[in-house]
N, C-alpha and C positions, 0 to 999 in steps of 0.2 A: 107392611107386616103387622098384624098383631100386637099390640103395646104389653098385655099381656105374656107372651113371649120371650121380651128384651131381657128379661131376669132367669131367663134358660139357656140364655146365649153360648154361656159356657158347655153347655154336656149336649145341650138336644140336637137333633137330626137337623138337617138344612131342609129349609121351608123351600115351595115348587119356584117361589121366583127368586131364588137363591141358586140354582142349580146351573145353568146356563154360566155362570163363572168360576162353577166346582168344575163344572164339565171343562173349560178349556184349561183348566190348572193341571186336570188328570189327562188331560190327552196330549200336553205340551211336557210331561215329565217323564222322566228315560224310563226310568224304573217300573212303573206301571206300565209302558210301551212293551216293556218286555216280559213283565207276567200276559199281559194279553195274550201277546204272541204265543206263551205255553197252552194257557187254555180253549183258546181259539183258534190253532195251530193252521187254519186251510182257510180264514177267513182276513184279508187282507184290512190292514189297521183303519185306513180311510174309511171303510166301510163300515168298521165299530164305531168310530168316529164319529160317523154319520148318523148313526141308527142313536150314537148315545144324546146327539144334540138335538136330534127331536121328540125326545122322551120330555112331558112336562111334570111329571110327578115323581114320587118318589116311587110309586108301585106300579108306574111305566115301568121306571127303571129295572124294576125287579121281576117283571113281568116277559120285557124284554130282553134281557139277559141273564139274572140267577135262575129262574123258574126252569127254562132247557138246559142251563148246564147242570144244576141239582137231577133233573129228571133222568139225563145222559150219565152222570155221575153213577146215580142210583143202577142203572140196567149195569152199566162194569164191574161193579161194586159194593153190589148186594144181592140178594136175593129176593127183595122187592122189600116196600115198605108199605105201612098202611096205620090210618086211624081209627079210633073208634072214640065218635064225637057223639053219644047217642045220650050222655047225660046234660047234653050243653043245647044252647039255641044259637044258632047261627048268625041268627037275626040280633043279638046282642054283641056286646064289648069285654072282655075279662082280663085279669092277668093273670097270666099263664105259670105258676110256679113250678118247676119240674126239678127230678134229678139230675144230675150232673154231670154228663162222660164225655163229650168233646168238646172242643171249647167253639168250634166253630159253626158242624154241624146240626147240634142240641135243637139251635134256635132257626139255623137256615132252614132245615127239612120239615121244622112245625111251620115258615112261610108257605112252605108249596103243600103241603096237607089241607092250611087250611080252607087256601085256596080251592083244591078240588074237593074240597066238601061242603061248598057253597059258600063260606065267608066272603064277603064283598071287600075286606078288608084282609092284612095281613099283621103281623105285631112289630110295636119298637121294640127294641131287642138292647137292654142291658150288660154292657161290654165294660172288660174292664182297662183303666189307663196303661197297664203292663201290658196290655196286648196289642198297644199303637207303636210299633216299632218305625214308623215312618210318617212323613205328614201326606203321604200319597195315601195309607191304610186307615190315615184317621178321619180325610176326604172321603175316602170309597166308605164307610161304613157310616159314616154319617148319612151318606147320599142313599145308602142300603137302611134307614132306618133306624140305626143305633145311636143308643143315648149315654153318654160316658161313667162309668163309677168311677169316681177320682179316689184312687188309693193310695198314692203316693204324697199325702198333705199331712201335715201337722195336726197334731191333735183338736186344738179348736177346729182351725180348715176343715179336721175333717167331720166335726160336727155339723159346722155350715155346710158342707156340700154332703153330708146325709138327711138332712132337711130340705135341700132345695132338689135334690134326686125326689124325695117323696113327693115334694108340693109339683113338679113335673107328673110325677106316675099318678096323679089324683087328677094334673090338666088333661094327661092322654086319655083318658080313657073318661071320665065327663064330659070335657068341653071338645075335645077331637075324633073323640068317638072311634076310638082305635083300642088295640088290643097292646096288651104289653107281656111281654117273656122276660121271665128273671131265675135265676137258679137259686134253688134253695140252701147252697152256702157258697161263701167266696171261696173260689177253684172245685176243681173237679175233686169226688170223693174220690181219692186213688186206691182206694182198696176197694169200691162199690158197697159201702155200705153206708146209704144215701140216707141221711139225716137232716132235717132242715135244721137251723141255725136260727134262736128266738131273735137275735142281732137283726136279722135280715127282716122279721117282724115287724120287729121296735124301731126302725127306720121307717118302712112303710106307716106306723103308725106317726109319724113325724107329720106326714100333710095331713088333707083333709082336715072335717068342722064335727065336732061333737067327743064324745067319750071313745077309748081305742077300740071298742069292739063296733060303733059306728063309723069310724073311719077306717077300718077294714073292712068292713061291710062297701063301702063306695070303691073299693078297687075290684071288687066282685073274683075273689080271688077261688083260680081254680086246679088244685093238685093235680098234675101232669106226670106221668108216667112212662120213660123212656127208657126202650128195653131193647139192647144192642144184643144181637147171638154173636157176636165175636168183636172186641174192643180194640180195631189196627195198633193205638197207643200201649199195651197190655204191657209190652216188652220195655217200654220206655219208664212206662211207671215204675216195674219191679227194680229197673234200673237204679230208678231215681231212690227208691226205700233202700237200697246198699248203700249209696253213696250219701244219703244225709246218713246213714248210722256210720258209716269209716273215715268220714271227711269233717275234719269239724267245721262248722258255720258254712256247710255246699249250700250253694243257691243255686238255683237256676238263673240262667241268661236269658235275655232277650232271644238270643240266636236258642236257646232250647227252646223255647214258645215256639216261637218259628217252625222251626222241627217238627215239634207235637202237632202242631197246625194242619203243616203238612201232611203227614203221615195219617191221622184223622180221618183229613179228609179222602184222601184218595186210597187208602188201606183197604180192605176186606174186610165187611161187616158181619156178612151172613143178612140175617134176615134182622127187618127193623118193625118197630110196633111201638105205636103211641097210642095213649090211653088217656083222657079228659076224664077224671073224676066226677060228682057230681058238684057246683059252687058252695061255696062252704060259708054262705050268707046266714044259709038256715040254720046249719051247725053251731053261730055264732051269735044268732036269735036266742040260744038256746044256755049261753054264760052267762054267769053275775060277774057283769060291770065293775061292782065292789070289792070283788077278787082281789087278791095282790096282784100287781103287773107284773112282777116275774114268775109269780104261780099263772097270770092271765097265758103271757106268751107261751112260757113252756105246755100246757092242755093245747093251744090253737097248733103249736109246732108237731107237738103230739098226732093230730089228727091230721093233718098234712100228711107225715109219713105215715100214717095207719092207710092210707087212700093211695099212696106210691106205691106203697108195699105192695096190698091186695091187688090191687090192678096189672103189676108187675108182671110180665108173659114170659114164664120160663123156658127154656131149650136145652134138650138133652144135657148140653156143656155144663149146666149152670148144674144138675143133679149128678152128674157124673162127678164135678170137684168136690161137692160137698160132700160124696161116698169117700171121695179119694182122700182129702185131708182127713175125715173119722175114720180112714183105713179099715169100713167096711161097704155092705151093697146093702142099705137100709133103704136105698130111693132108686136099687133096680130096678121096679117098674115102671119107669118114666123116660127109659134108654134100653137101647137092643147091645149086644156084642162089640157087632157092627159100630155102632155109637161111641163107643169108648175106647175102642180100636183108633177112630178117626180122632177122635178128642187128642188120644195120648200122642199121636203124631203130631198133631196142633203145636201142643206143649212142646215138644223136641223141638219143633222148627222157630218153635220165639223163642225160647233159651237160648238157640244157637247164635239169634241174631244180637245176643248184650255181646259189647268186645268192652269187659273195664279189668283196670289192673285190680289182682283177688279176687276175682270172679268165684263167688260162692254160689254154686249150684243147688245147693239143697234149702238156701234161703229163697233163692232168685224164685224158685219153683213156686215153695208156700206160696211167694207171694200173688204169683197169677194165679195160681190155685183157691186161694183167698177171694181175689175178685173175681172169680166166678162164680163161686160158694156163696159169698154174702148174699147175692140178690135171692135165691135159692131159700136160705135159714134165716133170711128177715120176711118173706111171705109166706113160708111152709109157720112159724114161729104166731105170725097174725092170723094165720086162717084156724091155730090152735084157741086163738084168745079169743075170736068171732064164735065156734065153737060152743065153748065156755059159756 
């Protein structure tokens, strides 16, 4: 292996002649024997088995088993999905920063996009440590290309290991010549109103060689745009905003991750739409260096979301909540009757699904209503400013 590498031990993905003893860790353990069986439900274990142990790569792996069940996923489960990679070169490497609405999804469905739109390559995918509920989940997602956020360290820790996450995201995609996916803030926005986080900057500026506006320049970093027409989680979220305002100190569990995971993934999406911005190298060409760093991040985060936003593919739902929270029809032309008819039944069927004790309805509502509406009044709000 790579001598270079021994110092990413801890977070990075398993290298190809690593694999061969992940594979018999995850095929000798109960627990993963038995998610197989859910997802693969008519294809007998020995035969996963088989097909897992002669994968040599990691994007065998991925090739051979997530790329058909995402794409099977997809035909159940959406309404299709699709990209539009027409500001990027294929033939290059970037890092992928996008919004943030499934925790599992986000980054799985940009592997199989990129794929059929000719990347010879797929991305490591930045995950974070709350969501290794198991050492079978933290094998599988290594072996799947992901590289760990440790969030549960101490203050120093976690200095050092946001340094050594960056001096990683500087080797991948230099010296590996791989793509990397990262969300532009830790957890998903739960109200959709998708803001990048200068933090998540200031880390990344942690690796690489020169001043921060050239060492983000070497991640070649590019605002990603992910725009779900119905969010399976919706129900779960509004859930969750009751219960941290009536519960003092509610946390989510591990087993709530789980859940969210779940539901996620296999939920009803509607239709999906990713959007590659253009690299924002040039953008960046374009700053004094001499700037303050906290005035430098907040412009570079700035322009991240000006590029989510715009790009952002709205669906009837998303004008429809926004009329309906200003309690008038300012953005009727962008929905039929028909449209809002179906919307408002939407809504009745996820409210019905919260069972918590005090169930405030008229809260519970704003707040799906809310994450529909933001994506809506953060791009209608930028295409005023482009305007301008």
């Amino acid at each position: 292996m790579n001598a270079d590498l021994k110092q990413f031990d801890a977070i990075r993905p398993f290298e190809p002649e690593e694999l061969p003893e992940v594979f018999e860790r995850l095929i000798a353990d109960e627990q993963f024997r038995s998610v197989v069986a859910v997802v693969f439900p008519n294809i007998p274990f020995e035969a996963i088995a088989q097909k897992m142990r002669q994968c040599k790569t990691n994007l065998d792996f991925q090739l051979a088993f997530c790329y058909g069940f995402l794409k099977d996923l997809l035909s159940k489960a959406s309404k299709g999905c699709d990209i539009d990679v027409s500001n990027v070169d294929v033939t290059r490497r970037y890092t992928f920063v996008s919004n943030h609405r499934d925790i599992v999804l986000d980054s799985a469905l940009l592997d199989v996009l990129l794929v059929d739109a000719g990347f010879k390559t797929t991305c490591e995918i930045a995950i974070g440590d709350n969501l290794l509920a198991a050492p079978w989940i933290k094998d599988l997602v290594r072996v799947n290309k992901s590289f760990i956020v440790e969030r549960s360290a101490g203050v120093r820790e976690m200095l050092m290991s946001s340094k050594r996450m960056a001096e990683y995201m500087h080797y991948v995609v230099e010296k590996k010549n791989d793509n990397v996916w990262i969300a532009q803030r830790e957890g998903r926005a739960k109200d959709s109103d998708d803001r990048t986080q200068p933090s998540i900057l200031k880390m990344m500026a942690m690796g690489g060689t020169g001043n921060i506006i050239e060492r983000l320049m070497q991640l070649h970093i590019v605002p990603l745009a992910i725009s779900y027409e119905y969010d399976p989680c919706d129900f779960l979220k509004a859930m969750e905003f009751q219960l941290k305002r009536d519960v003092a100190g509610w946390k989510k569990t591990k087993q709530d991750d789980v859940m969210s995971m779940r539901t996620g993934i296999m939920g009803y999406k509607g239709h999906i739409h990713y959007h590659a911005a253009p690299c924002i190298d040039d953008f960046l060409k374009t700053l004094d260096p001499d700037m303050p760093k906290g005035e430098l991040f907040d412009t570079i985060a700035a322009h991240i979301d000006k590029q989510i936003h715009a790009n952002y593919m709205l669906y009837p739902c998303n004008y429809i909540a926004a009329d309906m929270l200003a309690g008038n029809d300012a953005l009727a032309a962008n929905y039929t009757t028909e449209d809002k008819v179906a919307f408002e039944k939407y809504l009745a069927g996820r409210l019905a699904m919260i069972d918590i004790p005090n169930k405030d309805e008229a809260f519970l509502r704003e707040r799906i209503l809310t994450m529909y509406a933001n994506p809506a009044k953060n791009k209608l709000a930028n295409d005023l400013i482009v305007k301008e």
